[in-house]
N, CA and C of each residue as an Amber inpcrd file, in Angstrom:
protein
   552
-122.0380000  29.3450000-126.6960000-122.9250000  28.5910000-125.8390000
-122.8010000  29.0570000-124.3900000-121.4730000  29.3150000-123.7490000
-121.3540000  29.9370000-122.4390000-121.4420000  30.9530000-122.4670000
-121.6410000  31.6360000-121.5510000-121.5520000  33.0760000-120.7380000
-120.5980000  33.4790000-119.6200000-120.5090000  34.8570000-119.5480000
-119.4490000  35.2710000-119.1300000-119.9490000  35.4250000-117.7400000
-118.7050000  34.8320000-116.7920000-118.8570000  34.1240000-115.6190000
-119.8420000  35.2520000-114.3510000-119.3750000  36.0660000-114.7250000
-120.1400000  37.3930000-114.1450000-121.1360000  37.4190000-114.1720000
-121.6690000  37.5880000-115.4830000-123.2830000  37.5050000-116.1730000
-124.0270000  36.7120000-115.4600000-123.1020000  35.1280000-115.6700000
-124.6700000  33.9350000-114.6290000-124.2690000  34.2990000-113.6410000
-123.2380000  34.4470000-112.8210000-123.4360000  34.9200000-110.9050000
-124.5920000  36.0990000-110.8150000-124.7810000  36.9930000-111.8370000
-125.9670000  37.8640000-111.2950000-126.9160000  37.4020000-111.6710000
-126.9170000  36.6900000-113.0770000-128.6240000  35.8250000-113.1110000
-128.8670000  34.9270000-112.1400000-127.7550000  34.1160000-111.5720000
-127.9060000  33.3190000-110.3140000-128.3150000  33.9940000-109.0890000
-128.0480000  34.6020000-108.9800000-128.4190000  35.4790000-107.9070000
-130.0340000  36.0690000-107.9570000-130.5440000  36.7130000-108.9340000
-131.6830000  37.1090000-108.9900000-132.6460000  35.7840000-109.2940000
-132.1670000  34.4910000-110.0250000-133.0290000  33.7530000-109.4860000
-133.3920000  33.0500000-108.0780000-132.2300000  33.0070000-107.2750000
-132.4150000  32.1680000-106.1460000-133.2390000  33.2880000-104.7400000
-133.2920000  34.7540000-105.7790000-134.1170000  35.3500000-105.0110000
-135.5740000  35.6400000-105.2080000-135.4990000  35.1360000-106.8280000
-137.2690000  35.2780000-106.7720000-138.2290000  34.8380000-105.9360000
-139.2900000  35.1610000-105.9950000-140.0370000  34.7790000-104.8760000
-141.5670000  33.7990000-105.4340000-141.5440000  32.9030000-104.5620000
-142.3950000  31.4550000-105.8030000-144.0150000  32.2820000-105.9840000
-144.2010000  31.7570000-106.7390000-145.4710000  32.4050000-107.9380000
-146.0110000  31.3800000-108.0870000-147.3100000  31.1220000-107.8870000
-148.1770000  29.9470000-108.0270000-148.4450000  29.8940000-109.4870000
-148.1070000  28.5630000-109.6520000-147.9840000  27.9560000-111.2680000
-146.7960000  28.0160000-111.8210000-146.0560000  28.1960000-110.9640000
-144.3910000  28.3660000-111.7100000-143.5630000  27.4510000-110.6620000
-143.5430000  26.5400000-111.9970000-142.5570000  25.0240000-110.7420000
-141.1850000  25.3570000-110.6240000-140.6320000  25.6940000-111.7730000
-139.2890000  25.6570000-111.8260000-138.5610000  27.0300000-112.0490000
-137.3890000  27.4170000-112.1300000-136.7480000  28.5200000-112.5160000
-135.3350000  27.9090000-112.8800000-135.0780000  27.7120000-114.4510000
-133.8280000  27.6370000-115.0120000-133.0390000  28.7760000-115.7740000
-131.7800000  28.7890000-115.8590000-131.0550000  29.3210000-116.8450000
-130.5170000  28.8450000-117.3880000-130.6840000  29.7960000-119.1070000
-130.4470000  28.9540000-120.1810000-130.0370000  30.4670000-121.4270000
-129.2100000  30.2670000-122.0040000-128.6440000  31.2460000-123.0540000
-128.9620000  32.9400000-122.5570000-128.1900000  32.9250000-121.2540000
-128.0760000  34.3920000-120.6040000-130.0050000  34.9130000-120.3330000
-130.6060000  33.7180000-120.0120000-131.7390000  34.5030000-119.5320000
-132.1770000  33.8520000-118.5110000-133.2200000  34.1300000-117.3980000
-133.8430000  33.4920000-116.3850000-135.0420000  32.6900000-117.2150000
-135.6830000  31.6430000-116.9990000-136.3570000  30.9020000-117.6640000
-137.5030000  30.3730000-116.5220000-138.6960000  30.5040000-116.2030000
-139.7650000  30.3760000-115.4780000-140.4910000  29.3420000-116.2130000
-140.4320000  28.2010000-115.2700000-141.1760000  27.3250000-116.3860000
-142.7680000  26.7540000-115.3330000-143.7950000  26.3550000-116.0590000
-145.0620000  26.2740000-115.6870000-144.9760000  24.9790000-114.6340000
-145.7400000  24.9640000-113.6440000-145.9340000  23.5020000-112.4700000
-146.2490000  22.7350000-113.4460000-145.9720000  21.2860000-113.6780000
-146.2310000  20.4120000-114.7470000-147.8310000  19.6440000-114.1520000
-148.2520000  18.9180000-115.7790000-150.1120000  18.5270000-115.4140000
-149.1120000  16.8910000-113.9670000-150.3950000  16.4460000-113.3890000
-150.0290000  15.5350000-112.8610000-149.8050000  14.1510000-114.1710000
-150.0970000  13.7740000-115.1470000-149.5050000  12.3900000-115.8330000
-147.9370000  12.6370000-115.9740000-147.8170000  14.0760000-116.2890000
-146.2320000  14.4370000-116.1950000-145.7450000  13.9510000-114.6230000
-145.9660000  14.2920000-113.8870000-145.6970000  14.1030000-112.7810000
-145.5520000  12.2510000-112.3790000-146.9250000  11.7570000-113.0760000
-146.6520000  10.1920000-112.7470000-145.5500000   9.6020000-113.5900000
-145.5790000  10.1700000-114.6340000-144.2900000   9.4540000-115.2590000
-142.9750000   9.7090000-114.9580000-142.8110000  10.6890000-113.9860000
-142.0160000  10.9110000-113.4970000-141.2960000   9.8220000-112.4150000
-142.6340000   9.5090000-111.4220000-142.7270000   8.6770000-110.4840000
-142.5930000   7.1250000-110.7590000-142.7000000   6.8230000-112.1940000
-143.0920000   5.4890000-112.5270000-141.4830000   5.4660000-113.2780000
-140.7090000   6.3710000-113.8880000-139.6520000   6.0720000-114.1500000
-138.6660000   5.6190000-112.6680000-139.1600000   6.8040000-111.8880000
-137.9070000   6.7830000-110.6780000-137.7710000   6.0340000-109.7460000
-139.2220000   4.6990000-109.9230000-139.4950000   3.6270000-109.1040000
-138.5960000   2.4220000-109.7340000-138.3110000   2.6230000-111.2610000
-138.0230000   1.2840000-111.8490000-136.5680000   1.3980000-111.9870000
-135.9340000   2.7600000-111.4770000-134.6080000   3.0680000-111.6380000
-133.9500000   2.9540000-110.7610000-134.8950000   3.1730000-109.4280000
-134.5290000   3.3130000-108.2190000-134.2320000   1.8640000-107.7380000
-134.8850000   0.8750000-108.4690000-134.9590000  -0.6510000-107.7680000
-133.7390000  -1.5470000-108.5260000-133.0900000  -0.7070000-109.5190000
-131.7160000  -1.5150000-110.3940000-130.9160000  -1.1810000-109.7890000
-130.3490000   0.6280000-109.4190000-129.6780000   1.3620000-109.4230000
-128.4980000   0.8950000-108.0040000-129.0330000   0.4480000-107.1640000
-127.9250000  -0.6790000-106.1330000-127.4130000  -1.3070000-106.7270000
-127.9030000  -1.8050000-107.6510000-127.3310000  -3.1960000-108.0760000
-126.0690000  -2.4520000-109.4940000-126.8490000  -1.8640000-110.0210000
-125.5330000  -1.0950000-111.3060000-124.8620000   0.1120000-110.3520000
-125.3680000   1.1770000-109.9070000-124.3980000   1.9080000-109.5090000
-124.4820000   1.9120000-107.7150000-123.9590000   1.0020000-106.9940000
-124.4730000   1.3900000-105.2710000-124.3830000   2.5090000-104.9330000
-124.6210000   3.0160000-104.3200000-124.9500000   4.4000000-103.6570000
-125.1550000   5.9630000-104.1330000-125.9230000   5.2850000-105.6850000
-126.3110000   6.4200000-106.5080000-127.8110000   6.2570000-106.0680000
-128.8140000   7.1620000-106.3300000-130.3780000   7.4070000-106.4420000
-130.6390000   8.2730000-107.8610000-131.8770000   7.3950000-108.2100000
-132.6200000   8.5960000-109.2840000-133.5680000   9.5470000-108.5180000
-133.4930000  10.4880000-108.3420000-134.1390000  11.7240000-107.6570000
-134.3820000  13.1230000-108.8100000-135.6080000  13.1510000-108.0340000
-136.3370000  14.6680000-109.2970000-136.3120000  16.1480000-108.7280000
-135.8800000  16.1620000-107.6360000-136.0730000  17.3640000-106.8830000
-134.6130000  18.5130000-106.9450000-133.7250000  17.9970000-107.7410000
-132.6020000  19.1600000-107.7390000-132.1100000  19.5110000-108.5290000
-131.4920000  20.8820000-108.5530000-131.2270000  21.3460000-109.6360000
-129.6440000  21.0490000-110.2090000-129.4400000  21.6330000-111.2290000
-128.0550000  20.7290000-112.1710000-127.2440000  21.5660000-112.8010000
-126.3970000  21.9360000-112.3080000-125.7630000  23.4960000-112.5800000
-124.3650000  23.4810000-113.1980000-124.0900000  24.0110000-114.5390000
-122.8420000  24.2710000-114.9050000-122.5710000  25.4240000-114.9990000
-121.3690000  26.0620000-114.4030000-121.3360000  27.4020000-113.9460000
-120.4410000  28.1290000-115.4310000-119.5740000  26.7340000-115.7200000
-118.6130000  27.2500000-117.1240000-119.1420000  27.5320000-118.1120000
-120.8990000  26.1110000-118.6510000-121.8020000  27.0260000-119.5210000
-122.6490000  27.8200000-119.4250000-122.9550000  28.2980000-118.0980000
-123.8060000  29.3180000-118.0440000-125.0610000  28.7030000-117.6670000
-125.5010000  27.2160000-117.0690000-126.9580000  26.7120000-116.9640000
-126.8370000  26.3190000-115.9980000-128.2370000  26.5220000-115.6320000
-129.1780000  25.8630000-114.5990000-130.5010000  25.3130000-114.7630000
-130.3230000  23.9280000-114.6380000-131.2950000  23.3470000-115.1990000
-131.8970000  22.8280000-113.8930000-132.8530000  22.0510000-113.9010000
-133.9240000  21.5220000-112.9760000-134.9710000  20.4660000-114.1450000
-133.8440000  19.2900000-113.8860000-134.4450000  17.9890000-114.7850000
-135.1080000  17.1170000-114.0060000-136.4130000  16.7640000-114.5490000
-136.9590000  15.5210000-113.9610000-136.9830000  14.8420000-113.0840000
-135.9510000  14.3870000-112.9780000-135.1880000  13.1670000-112.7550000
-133.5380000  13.0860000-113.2970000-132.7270000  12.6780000-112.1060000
-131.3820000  12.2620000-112.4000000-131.3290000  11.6390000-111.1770000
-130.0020000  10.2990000-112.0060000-129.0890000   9.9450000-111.2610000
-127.9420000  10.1200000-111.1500000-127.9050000  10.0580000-109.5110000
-126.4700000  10.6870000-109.2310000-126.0390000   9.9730000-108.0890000
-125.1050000  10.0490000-107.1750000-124.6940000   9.5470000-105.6380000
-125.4760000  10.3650000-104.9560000-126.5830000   9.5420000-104.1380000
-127.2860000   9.7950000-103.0270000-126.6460000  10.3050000-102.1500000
-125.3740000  10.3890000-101.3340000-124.3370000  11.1110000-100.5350000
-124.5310000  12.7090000-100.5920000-124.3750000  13.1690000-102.3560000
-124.7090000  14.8650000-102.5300000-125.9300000  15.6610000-102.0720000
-127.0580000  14.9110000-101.5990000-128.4690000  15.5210000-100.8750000
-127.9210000  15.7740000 -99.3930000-126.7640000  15.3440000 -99.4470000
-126.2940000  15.5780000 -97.2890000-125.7550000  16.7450000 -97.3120000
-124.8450000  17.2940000 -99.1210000-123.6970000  18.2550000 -99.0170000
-124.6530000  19.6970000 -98.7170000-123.9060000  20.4520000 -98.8590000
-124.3800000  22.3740000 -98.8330000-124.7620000  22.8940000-100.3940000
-124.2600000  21.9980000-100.8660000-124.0640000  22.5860000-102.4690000
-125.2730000  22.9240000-102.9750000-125.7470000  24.2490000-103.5870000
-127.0550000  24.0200000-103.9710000-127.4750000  23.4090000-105.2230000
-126.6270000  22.4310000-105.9210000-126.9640000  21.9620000-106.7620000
-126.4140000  20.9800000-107.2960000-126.4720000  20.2040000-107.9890000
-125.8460000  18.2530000-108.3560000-124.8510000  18.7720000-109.7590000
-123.4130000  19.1810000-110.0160000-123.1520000  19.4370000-110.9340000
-122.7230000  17.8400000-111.8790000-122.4830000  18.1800000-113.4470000
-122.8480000  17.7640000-114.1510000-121.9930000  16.1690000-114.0680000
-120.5220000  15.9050000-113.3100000-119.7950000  15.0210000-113.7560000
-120.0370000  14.0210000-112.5210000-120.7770000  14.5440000-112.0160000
-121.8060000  13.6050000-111.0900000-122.5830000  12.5950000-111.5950000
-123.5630000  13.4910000-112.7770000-125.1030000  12.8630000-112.7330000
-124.6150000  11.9900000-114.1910000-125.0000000  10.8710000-114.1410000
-125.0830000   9.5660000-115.0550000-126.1420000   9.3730000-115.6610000
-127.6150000   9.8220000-115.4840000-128.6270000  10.1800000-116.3980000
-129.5200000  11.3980000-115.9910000-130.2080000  11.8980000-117.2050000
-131.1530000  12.8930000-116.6530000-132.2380000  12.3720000-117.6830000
-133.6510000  12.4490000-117.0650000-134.6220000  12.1770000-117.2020000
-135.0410000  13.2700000-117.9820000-136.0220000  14.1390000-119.0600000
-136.8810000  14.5850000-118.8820000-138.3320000  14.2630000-119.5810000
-139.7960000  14.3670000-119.0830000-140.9170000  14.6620000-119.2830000
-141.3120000  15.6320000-120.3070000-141.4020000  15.7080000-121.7570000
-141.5650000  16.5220000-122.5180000-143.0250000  17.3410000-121.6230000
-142.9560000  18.6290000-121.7170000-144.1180000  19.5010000-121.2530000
-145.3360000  19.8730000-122.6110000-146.4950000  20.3810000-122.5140000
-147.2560000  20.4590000-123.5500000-146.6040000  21.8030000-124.2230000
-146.4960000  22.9550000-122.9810000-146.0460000  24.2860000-123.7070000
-144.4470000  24.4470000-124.3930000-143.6640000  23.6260000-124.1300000
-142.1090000  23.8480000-124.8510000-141.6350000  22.7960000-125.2010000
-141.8160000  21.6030000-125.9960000-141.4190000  21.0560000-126.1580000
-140.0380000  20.9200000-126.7980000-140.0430000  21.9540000-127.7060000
-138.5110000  22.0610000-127.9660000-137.1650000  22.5840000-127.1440000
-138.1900000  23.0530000-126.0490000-136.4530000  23.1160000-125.0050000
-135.8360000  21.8090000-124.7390000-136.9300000  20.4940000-124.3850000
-136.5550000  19.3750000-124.1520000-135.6470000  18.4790000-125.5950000
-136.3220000  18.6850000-126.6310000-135.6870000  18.4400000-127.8520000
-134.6460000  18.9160000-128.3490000-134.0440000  20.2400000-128.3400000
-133.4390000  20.9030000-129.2060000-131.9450000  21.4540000-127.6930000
-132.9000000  22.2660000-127.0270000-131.8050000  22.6860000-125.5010000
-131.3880000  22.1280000-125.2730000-131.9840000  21.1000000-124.5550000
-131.5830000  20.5420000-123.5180000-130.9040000  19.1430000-124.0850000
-131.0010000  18.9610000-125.2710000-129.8600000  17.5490000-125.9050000
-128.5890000  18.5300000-126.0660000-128.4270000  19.9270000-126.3920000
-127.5610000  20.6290000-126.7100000-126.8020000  20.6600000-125.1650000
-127.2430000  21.3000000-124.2180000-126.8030000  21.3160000-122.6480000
-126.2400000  19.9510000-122.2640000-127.3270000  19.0670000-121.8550000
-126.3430000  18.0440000-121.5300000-125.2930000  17.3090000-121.8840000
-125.5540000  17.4070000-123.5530000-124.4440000  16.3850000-124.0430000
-123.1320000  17.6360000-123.8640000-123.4620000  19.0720000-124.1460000
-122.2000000  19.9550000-123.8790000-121.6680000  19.5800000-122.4130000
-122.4640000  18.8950000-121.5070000-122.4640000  18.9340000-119.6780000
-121.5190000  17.7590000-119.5190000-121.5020000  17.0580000-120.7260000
-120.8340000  15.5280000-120.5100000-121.9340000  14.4490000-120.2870000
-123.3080000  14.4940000-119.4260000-123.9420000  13.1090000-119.2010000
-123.9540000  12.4120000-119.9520000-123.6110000  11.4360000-119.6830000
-124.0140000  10.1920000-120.7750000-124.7650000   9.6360000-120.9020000
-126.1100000   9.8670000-120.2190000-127.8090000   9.5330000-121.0590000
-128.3650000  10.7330000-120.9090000-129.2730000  10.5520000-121.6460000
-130.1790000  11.5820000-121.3650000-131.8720000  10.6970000-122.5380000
-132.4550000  10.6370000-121.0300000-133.6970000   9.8510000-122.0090000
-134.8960000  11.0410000-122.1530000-135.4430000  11.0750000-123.2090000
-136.8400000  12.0490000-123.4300000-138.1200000  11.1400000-123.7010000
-138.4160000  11.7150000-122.5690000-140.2250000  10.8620000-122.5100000
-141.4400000  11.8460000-123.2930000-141.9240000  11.5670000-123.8880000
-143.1370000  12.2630000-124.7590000-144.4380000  12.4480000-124.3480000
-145.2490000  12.5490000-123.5890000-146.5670000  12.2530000-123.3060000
-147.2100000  12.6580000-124.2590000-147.1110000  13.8000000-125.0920000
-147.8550000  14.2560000-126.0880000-148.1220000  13.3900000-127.0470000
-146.7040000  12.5060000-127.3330000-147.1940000  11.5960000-128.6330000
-146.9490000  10.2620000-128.2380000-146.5650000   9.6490000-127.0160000
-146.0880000   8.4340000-126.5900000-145.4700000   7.6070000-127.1550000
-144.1840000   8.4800000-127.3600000-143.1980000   8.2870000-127.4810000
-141.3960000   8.6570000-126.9990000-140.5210000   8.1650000-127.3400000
-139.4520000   9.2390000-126.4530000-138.6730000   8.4530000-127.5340000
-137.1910000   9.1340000-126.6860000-135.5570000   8.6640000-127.3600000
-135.0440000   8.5410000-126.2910000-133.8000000   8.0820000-126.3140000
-132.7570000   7.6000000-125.4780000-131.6470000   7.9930000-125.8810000
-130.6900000   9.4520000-125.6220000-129.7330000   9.1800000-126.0140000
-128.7300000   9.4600000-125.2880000-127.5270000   8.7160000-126.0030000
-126.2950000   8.6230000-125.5370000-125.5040000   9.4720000-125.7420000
-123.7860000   9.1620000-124.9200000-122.9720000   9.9640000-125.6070000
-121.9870000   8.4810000-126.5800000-120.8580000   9.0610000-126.8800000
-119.9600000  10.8900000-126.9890000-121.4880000  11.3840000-127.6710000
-121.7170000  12.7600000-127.3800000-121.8900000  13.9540000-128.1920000
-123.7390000  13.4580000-128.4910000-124.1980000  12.4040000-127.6690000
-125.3600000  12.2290000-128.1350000-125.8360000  11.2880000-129.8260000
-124.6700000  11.2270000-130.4310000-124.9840000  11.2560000-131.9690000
-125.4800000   9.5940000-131.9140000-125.8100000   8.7280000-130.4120000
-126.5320000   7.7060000-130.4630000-127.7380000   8.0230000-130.1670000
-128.7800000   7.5250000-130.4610000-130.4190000   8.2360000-130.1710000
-130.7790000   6.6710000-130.2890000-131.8600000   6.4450000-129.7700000
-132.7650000   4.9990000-130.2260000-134.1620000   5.9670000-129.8450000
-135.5100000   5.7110000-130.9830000-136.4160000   5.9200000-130.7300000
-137.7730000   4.6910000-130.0850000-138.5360000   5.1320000-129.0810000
-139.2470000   4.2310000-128.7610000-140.3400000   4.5050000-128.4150000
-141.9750000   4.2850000-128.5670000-142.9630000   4.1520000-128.3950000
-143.2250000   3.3710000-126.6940000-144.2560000   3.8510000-126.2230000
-145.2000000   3.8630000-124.9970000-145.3600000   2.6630000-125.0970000
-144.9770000   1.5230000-124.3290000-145.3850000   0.1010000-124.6390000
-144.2340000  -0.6420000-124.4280000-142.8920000  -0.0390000-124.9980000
-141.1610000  -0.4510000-125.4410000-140.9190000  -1.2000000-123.6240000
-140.1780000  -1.9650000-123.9780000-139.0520000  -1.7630000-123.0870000
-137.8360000  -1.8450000-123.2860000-137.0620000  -0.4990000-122.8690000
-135.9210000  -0.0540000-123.3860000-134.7630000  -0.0530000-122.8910000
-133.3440000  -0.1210000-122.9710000-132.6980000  -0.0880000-122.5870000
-131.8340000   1.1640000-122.7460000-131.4070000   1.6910000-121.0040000
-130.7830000   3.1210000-120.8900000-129.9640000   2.8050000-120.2490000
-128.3950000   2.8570000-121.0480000-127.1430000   2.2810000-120.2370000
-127.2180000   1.0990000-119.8240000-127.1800000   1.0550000-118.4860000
-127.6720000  -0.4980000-118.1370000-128.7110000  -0.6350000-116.9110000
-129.5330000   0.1870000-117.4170000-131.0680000   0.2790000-117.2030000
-132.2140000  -0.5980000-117.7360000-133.0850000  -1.5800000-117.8350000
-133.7920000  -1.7240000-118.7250000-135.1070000  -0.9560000-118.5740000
-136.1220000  -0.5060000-118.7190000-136.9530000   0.4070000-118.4260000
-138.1410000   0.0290000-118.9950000-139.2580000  -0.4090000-118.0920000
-140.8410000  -0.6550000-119.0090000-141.7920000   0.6160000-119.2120000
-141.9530000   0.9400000-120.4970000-142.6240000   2.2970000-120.3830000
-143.8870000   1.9510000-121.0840000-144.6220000   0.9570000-120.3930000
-145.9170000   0.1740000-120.5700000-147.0470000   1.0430000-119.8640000
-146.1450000   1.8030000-118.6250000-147.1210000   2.4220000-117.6960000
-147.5300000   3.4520000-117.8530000-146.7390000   4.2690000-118.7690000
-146.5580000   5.6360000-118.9200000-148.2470000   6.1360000-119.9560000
-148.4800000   7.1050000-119.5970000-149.5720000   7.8350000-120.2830000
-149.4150000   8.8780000-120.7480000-150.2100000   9.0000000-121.9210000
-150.4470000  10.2620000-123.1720000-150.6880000  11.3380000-122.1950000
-150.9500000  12.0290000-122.6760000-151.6430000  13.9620000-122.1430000
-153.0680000  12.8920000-122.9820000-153.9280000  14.0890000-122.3190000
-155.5300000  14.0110000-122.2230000-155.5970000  15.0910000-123.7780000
């Protein structure tokens, strides 16, 4: 599953030098390759916004001086990834540091937005990455079929499935995903 420490410092390196390409939101690494992933449609985007409003308004109250934030990337250098999820929460304090990125024993959930073109990185990768990362949630939102999971650790092997409508509970989150919308 990891790579040899060398290997990602030069894939790290040639990504943080690419140069942005219209239609290309993100740039992760993932099993020794650079990974270019597409600007997401905007309902992806609102559900993004509609999770990080209802997380953002508990998240004083369960963790103080954490934020759910979508804008950074999530880096384990021992497995070899760089991800750029959704949404995570983590301590609001780490957006002040130098670090270019929120590593993993930080972040307490990661969000993601299933995309139309890969859905199985979100399914199959990225339950493999994080739960290897340690987080202990990791929720998957569906727009394609409106639906998602929720899962936990150890090791993920808790999942709850839930339909567009649910309101669910993530850790000690409760979450209305009444708002959330299909793809067109």
């Amino acid at each position: 599953m990891s790579i040899d420490p060398a290997a990602y410092a030069r894939l790290r390196e040639i990504a943080d030098q690419l140069p942005q390409i219209p239609g290309i939101g993100k740039v992760e690494i993932a099993d020794g390759e650079i990974v270019m992933m597409m600007s997401p449609v905007m309902r992806h985007e609102l559900a993004v916004l509609r999770i990080a409003r209802q997380l953002n308004a508990q998240v004083p109250n369960t963790h103080p001086g954490h934020i759910a934030y979508h804008g950074a990337d999530l880096e384990d250098v021992g497995l070899g990834r760089l991800r750029n999820p959704d949404l995570m929460v983590f301590p609001e304090a780490l957006l002040e540091s130098e670090q270019s990125a929120v590593l993993p024993h930080d972040v307490l959930l990661v969000v993601e937005i299933v995309s139309k073109s890969n859905p199985e990185n979100d399914y199959r990768d990225k339950v493999r990455d994080y739960s290897a990362m340690g987080i202990p949630f990791y929720l998957i939102i569906d727009p394609r079929t409106g639906t998602g999971i929720v899962h936990s650790e150890p090791g993920y092997d808790s999942c709850e499935k839930f339909a567009f409508g649910d309101t669910i509970t993530v850790g000690p989150w409760i979450i209305d995903t009444s708002g959330l919308l299909t793809y067109a």
